[in-house]
N, CA, C and O atoms as CSV, one atom per row, in Angstrom:
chain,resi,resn,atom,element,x,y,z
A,1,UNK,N,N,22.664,2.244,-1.548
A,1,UNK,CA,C,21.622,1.454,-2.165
A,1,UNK,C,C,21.391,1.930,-3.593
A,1,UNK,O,O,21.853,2.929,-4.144
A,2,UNK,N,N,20.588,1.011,-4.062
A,2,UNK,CA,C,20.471,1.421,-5.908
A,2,UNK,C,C,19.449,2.359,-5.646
A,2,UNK,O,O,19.053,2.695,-4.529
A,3,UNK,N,N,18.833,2.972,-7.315
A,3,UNK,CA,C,18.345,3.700,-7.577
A,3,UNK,C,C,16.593,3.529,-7.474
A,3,UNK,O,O,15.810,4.468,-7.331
A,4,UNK,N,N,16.229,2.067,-7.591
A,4,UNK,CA,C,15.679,1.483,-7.574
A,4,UNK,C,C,14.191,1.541,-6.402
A,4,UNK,O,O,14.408,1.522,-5.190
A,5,UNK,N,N,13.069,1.595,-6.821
A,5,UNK,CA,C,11.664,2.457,-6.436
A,5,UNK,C,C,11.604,0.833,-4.812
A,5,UNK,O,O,11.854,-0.346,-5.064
A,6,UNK,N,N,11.277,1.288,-3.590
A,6,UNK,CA,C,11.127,0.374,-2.694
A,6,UNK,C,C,9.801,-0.033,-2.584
A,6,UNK,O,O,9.216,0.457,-3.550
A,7,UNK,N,N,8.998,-0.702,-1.878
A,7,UNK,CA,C,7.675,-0.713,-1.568
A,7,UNK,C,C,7.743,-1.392,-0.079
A,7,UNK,O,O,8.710,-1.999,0.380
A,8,UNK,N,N,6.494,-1.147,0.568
A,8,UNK,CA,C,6.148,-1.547,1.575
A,8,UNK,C,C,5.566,-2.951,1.479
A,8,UNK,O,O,4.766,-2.944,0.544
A,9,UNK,N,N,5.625,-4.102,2.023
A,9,UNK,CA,C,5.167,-5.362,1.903
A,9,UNK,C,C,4.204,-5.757,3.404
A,9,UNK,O,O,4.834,-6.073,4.414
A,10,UNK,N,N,3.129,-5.722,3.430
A,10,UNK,CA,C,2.779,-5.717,4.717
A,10,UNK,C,C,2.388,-7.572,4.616
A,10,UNK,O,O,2.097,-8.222,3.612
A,11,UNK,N,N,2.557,-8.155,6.432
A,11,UNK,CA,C,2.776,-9.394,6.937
A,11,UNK,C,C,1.695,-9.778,7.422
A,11,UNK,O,O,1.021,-8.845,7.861
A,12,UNK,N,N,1.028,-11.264,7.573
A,12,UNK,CA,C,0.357,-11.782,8.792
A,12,UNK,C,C,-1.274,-11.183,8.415
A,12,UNK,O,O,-1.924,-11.195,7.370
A,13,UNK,N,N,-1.480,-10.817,9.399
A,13,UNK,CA,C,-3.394,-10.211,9.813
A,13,UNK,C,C,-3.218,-8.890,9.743
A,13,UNK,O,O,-4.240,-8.237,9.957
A,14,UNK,N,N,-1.831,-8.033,9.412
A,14,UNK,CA,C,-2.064,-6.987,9.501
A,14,UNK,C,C,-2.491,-6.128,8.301
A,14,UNK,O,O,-2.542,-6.651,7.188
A,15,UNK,N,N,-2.839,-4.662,8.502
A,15,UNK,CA,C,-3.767,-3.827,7.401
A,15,UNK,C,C,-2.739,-2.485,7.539
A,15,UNK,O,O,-2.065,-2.200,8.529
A,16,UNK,N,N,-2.787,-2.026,6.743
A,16,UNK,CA,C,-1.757,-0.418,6.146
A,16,UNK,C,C,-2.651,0.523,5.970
A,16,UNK,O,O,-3.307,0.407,4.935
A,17,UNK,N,N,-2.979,1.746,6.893
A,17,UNK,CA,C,-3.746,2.369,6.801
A,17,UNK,C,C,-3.226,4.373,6.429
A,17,UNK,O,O,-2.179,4.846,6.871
A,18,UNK,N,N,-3.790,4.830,5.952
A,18,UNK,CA,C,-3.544,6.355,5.165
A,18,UNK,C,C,-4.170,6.788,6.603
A,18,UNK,O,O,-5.338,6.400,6.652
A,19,UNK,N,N,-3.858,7.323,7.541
A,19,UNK,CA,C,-4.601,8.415,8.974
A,19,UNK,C,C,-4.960,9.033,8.383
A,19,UNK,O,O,-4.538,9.365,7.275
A,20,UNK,N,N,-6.278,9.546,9.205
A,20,UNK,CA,C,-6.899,11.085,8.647
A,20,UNK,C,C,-6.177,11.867,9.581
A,20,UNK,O,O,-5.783,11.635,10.724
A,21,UNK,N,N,-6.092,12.888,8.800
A,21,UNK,CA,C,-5.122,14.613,9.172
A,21,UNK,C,C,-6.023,15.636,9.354
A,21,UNK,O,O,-7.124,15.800,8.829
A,22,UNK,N,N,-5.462,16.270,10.115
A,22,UNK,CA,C,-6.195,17.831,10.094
A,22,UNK,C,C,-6.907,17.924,10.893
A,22,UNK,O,O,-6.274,17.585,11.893
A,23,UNK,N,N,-8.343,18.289,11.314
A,23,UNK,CA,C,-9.123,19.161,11.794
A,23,UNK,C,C,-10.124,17.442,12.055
A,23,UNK,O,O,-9.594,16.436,11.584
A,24,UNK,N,N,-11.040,17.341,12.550
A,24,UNK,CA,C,-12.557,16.664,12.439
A,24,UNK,C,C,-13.323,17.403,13.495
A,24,UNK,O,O,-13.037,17.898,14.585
A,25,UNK,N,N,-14.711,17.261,12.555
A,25,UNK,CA,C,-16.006,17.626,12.859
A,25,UNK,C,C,-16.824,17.008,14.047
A,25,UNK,O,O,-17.521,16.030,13.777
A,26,UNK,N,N,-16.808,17.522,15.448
A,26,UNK,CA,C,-17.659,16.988,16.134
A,26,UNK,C,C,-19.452,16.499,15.638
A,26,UNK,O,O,-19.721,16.382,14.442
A,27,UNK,N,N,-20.232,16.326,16.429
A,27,UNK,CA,C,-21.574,15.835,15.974
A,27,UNK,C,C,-22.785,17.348,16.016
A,27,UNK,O,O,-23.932,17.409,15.573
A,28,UNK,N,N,-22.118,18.209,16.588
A,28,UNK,CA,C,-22.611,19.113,16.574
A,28,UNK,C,C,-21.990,20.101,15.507
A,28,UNK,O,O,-22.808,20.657,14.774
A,29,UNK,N,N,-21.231,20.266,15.403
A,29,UNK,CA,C,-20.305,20.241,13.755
A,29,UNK,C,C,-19.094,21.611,14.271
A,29,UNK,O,O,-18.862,22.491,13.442
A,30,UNK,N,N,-18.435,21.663,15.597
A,30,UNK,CA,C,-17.763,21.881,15.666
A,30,UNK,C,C,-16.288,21.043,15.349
A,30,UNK,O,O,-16.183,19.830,15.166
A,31,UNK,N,N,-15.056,22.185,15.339
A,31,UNK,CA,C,-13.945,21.557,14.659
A,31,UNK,C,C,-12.729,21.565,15.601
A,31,UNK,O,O,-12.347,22.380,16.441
A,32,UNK,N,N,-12.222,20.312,15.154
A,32,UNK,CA,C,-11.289,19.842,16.997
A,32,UNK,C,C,-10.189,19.839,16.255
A,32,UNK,O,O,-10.062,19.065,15.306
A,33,UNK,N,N,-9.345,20.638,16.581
A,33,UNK,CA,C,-8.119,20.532,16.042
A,33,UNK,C,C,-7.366,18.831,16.732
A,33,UNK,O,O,-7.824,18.098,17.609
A,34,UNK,N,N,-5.994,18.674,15.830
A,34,UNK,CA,C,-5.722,17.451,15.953
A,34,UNK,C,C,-4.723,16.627,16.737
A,34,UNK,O,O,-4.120,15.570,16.550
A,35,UNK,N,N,-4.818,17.865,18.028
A,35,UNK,CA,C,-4.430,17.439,19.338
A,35,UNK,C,C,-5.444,16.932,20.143
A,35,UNK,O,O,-5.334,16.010,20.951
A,36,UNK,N,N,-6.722,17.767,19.804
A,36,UNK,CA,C,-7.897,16.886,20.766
A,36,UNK,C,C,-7.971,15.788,20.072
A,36,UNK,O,O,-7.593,14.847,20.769
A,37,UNK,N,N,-8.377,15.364,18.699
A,37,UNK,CA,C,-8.826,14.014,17.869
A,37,UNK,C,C,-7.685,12.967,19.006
A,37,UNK,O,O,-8.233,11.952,19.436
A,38,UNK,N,N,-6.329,13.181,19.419
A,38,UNK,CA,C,-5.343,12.379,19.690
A,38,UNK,C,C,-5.802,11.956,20.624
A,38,UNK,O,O,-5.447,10.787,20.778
A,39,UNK,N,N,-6.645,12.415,21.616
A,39,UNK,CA,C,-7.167,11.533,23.135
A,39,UNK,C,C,-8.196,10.848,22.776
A,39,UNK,O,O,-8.200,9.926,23.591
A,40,UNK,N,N,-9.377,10.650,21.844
A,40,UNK,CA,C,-9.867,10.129,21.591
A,40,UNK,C,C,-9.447,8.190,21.271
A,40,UNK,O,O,-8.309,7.864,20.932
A,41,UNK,N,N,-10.553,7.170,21.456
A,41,UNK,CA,C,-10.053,5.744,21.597
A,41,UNK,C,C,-10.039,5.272,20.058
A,41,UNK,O,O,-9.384,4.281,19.738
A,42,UNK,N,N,-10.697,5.925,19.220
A,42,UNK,CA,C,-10.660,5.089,17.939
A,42,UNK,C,C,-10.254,6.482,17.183
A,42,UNK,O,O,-10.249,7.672,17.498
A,43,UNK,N,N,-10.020,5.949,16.376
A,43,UNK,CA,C,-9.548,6.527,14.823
A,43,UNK,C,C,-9.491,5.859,13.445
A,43,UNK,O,O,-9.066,4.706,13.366
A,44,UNK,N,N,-9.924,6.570,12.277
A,44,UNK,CA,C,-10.307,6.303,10.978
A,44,UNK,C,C,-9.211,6.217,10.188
A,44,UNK,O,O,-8.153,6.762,10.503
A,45,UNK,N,N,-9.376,5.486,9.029
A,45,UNK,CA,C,-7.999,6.011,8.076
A,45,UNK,C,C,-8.473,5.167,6.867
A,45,UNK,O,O,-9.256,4.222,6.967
A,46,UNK,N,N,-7.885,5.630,5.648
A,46,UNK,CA,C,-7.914,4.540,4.258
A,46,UNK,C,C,-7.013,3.504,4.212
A,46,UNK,O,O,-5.799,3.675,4.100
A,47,UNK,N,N,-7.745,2.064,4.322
A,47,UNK,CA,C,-6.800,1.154,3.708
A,47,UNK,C,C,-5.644,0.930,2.741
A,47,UNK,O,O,-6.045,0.373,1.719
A,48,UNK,N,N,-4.167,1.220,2.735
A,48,UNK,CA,C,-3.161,1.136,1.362
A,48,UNK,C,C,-3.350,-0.154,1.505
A,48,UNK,O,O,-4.271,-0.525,0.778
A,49,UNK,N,N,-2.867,-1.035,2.147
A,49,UNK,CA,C,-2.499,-2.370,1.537
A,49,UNK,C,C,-2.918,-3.282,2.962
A,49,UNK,O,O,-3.023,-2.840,4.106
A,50,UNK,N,N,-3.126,-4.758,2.467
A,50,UNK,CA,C,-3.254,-5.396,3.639
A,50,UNK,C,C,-2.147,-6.802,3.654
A,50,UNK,O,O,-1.612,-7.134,2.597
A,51,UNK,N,N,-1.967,-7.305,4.500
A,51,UNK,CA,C,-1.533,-8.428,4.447
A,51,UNK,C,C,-1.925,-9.875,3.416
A,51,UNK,O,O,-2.824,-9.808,2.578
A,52,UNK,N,N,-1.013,-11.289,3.662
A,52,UNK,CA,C,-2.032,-11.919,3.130
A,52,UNK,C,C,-3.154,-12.984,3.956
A,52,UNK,O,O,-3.737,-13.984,3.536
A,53,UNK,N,N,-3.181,-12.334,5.261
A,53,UNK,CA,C,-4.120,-12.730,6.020
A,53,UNK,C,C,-3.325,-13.882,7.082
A,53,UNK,O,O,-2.110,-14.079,7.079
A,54,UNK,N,N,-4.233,-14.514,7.896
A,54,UNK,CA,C,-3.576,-15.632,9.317
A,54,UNK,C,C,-3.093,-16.677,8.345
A,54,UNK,O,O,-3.821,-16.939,7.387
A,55,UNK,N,N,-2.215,-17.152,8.453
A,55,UNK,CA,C,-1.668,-18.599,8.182
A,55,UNK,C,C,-2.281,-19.479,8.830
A,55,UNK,O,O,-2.295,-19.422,10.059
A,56,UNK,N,N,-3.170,-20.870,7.879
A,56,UNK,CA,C,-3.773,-21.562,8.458
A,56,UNK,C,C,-2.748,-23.284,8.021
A,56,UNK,O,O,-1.669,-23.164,7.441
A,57,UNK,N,N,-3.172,-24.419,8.316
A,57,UNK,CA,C,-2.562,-25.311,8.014
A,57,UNK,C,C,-3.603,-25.938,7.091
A,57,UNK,O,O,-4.631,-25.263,7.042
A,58,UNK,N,N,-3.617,-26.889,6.452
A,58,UNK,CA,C,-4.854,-27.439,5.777
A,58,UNK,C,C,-4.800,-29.141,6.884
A,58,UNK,O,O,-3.932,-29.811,7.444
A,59,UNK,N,N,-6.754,-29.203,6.638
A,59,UNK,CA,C,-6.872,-29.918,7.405
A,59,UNK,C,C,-6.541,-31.896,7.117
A,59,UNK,O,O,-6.831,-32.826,7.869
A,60,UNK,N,N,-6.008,-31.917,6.057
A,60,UNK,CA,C,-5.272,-33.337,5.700
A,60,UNK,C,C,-3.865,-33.280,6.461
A,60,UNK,O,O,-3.362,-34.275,6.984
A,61,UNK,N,N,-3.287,-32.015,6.465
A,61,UNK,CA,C,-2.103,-32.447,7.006
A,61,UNK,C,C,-1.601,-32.119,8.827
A,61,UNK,O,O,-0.483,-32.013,9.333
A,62,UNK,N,N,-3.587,-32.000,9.683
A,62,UNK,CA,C,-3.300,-32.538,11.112
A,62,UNK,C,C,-2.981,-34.217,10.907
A,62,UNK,O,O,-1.863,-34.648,11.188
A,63,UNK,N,N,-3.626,-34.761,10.600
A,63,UNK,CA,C,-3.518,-36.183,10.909
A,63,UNK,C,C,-2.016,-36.906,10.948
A,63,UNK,O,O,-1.679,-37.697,11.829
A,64,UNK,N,N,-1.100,-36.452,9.729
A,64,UNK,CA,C,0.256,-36.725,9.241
A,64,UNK,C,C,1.128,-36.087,10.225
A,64,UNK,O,O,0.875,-34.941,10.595
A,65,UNK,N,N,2.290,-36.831,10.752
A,65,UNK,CA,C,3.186,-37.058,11.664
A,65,UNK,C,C,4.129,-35.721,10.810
A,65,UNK,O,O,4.295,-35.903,9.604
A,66,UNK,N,N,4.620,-34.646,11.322
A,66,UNK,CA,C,4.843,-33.447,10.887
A,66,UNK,C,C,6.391,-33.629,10.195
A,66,UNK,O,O,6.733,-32.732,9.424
A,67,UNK,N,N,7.398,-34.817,10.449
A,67,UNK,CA,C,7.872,-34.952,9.544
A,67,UNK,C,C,7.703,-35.813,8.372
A,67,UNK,O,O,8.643,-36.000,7.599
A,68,UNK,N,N,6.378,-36.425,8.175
A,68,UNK,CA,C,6.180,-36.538,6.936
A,68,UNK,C,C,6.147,-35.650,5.982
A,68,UNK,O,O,6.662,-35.683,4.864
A,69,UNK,N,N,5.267,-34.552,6.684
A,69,UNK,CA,C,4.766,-33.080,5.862
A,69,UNK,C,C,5.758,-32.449,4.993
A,69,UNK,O,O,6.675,-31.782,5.471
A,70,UNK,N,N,5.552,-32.710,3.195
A,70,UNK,CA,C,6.234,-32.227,2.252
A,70,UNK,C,C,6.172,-30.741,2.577
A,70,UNK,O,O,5.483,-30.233,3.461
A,71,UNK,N,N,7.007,-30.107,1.719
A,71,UNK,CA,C,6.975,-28.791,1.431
A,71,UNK,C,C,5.716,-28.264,1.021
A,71,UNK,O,O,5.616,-28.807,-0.079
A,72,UNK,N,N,4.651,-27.551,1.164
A,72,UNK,CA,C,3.243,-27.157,0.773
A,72,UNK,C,C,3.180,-26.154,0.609
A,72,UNK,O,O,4.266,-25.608,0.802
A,73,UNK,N,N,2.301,-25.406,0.277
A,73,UNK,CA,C,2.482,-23.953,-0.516
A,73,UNK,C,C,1.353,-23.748,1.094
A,73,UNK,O,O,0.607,-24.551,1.654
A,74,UNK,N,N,1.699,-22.338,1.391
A,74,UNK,CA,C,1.040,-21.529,2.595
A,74,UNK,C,C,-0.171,-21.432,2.257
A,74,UNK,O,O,-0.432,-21.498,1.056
A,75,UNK,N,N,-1.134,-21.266,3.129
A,75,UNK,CA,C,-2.568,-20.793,2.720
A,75,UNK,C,C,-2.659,-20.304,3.929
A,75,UNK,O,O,-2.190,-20.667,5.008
A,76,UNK,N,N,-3.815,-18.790,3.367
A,76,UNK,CA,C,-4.100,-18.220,4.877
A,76,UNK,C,C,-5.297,-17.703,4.694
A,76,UNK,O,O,-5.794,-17.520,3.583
A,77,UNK,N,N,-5.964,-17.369,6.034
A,77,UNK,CA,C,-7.578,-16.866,5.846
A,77,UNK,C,C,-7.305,-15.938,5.467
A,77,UNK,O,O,-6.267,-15.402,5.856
A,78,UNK,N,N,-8.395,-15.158,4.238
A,78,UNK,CA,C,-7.776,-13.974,3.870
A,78,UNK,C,C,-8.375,-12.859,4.906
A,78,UNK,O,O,-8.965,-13.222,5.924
A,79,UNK,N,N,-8.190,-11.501,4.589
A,79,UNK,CA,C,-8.387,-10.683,5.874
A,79,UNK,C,C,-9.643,-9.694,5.369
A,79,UNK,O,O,-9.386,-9.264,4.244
A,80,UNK,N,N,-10.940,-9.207,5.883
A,80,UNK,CA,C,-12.165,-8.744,5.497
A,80,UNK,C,C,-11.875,-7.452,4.485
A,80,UNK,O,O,-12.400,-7.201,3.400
A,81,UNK,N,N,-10.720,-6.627,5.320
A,81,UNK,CA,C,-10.218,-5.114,4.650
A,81,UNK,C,C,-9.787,-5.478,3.417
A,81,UNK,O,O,-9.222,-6.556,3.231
A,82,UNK,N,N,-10.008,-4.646,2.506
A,82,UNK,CA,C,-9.873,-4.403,0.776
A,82,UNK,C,C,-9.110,-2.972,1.251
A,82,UNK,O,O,-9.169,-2.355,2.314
A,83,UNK,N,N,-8.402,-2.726,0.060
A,83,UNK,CA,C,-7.594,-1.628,-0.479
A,83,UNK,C,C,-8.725,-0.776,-0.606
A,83,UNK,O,O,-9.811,-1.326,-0.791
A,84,UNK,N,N,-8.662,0.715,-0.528
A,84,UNK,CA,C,-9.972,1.616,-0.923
A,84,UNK,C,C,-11.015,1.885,0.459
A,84,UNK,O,O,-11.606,2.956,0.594
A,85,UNK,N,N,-11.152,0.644,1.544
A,85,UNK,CA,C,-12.126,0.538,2.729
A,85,UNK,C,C,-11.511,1.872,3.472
A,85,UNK,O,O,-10.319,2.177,3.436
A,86,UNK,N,N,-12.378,2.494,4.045
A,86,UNK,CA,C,-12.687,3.333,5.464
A,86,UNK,C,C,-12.415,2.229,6.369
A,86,UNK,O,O,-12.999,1.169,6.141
A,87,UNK,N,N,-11.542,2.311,7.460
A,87,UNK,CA,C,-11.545,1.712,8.551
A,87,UNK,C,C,-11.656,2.786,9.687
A,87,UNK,O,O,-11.124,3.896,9.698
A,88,UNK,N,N,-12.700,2.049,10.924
A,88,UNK,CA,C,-12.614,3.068,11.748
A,88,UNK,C,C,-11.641,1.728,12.558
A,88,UNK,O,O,-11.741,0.576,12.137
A,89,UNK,N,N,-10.614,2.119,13.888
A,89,UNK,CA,C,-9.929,1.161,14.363
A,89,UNK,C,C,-9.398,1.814,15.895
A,89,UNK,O,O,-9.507,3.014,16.149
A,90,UNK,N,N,-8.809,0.807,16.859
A,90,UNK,CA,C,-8.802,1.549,18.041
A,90,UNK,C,C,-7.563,1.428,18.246
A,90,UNK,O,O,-6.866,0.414,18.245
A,91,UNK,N,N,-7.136,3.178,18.535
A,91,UNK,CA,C,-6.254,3.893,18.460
A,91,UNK,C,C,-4.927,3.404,18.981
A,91,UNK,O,O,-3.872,3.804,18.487
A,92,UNK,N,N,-4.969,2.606,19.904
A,92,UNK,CA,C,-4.014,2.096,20.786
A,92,UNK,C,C,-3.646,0.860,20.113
A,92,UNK,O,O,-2.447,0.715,20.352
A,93,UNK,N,N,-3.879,0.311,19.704
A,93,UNK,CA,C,-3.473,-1.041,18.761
A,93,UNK,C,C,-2.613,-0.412,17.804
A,93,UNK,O,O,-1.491,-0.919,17.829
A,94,UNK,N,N,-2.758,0.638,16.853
A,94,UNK,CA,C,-1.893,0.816,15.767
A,94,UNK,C,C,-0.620,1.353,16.012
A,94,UNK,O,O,-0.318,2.142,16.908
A,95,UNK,N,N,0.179,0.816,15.059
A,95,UNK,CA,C,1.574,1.150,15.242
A,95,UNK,C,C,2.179,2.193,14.145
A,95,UNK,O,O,2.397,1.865,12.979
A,96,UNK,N,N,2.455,3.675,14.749
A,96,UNK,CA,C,3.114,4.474,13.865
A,96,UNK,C,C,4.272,4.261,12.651
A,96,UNK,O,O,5.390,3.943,13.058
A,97,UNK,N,N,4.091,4.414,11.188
A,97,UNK,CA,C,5.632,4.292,10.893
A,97,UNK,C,C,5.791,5.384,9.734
A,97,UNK,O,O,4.719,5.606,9.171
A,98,UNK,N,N,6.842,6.095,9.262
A,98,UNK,CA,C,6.787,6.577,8.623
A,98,UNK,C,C,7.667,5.782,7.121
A,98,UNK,O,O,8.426,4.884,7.483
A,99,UNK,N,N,7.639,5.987,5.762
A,99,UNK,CA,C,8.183,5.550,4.874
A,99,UNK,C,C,8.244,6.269,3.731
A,99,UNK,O,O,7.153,6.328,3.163
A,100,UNK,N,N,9.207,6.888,3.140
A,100,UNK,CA,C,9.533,7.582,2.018
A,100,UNK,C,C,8.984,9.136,2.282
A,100,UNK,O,O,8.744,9.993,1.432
A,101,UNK,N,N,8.837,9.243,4.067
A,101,UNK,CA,C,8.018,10.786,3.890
A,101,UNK,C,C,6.686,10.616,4.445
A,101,UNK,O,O,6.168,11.488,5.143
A,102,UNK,N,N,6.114,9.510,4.153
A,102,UNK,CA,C,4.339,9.711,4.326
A,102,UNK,C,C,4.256,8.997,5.583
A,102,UNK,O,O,5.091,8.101,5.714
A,103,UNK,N,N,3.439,9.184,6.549
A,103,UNK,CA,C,3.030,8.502,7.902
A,103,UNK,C,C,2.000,7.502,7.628
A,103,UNK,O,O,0.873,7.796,7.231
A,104,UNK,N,N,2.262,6.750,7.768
A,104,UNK,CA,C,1.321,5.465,8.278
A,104,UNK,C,C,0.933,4.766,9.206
A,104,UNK,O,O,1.618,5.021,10.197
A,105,UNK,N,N,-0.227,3.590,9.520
A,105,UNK,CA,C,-0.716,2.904,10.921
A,105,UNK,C,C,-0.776,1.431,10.385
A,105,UNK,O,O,-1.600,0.989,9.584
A,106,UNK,N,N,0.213,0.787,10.955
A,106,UNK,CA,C,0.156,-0.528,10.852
A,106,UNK,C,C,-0.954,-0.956,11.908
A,106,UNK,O,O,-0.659,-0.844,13.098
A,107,UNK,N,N,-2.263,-1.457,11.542
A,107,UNK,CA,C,-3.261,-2.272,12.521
A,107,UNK,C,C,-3.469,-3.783,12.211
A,107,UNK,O,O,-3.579,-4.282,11.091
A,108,UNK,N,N,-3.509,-4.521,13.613
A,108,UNK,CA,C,-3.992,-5.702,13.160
A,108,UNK,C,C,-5.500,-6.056,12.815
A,108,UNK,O,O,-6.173,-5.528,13.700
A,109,UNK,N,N,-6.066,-6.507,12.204
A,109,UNK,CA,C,-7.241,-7.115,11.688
A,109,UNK,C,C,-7.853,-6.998,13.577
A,109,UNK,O,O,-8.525,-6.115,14.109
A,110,UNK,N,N,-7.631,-7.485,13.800
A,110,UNK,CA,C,-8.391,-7.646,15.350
A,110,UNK,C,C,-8.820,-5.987,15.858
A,110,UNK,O,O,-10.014,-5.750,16.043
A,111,UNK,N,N,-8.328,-5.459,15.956
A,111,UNK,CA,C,-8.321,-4.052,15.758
A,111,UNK,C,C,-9.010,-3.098,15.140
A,111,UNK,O,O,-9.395,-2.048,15.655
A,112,UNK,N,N,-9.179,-3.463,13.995
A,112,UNK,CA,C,-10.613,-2.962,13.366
A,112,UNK,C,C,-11.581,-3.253,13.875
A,112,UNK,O,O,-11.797,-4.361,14.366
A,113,UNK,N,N,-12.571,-2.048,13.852
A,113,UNK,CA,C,-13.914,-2.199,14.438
A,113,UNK,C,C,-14.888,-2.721,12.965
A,113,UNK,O,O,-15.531,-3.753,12.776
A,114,UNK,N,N,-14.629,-1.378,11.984
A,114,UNK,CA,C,-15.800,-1.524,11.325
A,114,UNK,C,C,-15.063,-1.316,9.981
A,114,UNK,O,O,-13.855,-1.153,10.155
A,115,UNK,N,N,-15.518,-1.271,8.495
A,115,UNK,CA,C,-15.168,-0.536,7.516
A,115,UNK,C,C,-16.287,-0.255,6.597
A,115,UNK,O,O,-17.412,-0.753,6.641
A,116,UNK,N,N,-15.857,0.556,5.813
A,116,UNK,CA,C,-16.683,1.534,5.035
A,116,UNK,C,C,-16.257,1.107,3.885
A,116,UNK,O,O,-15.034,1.129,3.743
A,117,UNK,N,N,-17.027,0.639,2.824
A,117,UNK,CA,C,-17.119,-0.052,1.455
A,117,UNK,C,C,-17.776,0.305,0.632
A,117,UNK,O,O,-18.962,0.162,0.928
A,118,UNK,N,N,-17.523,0.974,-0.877
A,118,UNK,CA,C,-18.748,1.356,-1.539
A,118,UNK,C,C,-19.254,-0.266,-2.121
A,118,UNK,O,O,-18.635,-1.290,-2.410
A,119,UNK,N,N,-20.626,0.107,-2.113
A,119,UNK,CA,C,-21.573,-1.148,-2.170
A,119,UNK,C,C,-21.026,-2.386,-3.163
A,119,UNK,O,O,-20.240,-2.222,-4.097
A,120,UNK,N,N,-21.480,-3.359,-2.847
A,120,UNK,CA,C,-20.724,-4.143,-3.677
A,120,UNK,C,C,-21.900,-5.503,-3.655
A,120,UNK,O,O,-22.140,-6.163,-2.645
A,121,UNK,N,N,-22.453,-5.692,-4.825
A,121,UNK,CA,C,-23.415,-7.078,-4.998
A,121,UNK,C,C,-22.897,-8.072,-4.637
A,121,UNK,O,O,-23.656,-8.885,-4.109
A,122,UNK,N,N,-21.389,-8.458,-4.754
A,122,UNK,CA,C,-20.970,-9.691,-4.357
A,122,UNK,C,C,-20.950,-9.761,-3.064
A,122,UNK,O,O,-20.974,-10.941,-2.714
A,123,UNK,N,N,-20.908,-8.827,-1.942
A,123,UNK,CA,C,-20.523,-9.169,-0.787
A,123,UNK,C,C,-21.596,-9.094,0.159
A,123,UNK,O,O,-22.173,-8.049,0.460
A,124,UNK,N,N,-21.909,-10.516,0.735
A,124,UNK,CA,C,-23.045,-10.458,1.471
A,124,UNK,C,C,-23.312,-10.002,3.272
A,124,UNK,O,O,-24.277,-10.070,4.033
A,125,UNK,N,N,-21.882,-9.528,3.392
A,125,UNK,CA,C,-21.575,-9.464,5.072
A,125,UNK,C,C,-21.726,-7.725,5.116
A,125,UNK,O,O,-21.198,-7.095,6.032
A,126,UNK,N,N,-22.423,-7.109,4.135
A,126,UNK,CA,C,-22.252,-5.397,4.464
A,126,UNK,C,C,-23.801,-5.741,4.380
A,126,UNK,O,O,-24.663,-6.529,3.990
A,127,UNK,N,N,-23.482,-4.472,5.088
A,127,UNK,CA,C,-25.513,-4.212,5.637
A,127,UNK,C,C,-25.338,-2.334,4.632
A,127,UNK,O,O,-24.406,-1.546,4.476
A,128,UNK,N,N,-26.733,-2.364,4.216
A,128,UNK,CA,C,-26.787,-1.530,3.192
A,128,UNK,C,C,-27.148,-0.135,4.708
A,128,UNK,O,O,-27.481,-0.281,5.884
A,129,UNK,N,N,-26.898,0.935,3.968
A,129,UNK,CA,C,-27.446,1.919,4.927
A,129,UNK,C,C,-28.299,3.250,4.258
A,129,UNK,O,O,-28.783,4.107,4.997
């Protein structure tokens, strides 16, 4: 292959997540190494990249007999996760991969529970805390 820098292109509803490593802090503020964190049902990580969300059809072209249907440019719902979000997500849904060295969790959107966003005026679906 060339010399040439690759990238990851992620598909569909799915989200590219950075795992957290190492050690975490129980609630009492003991520290679980990261064989116990592994039995646990959910797990956290930083958003790298997300998809460009579900492929939807637009609604002029239910009515039209599907080989009428020109060539149309895709549209899809986009997906809630931003680049930068905390996702917490459950553990069993994500799919391990590694690429250029670094480990990653392919999750689907369905899969996410929650995310973590620094505040943002435009967005009216985060509850302030």
């Amino acid at each position: 292959m060339s010399d040439s820098k690759k990238r990851l292109i992620v598909v569909g509803d799915r989200v590219l997540i950075a795992p957290e490593e190492g050690e975490e802090r129980t609630r009492v503020g003991l520290y679980l190494p990261a064989t116990a964190v592994d039995n646990q049902a959910v797990q956290g990580g930083t958003v790298v990249a997300t998809g460009p969300g579900t492929a939807v059809s637009a609604p002029t072209e239910l009515d039209e007999e599907p080989w009428k249907i020109g060539a149309t440019e895709p549209r899809y719902m986009p997906l809630q996760a931003r680049i930068g979000d905390y996702a917490i997500f459950f553990r069993r849904a994500a799919v391990e991969i590694t690429f250029e060295g670094t480990r990653y969790l392919v999750v689907p959107q369905a899969a996410i529970l929650t995310l973590v966003r620094e505040e943002d005026e435009q967005d009216p679906g985060l509850l302030p805390f």
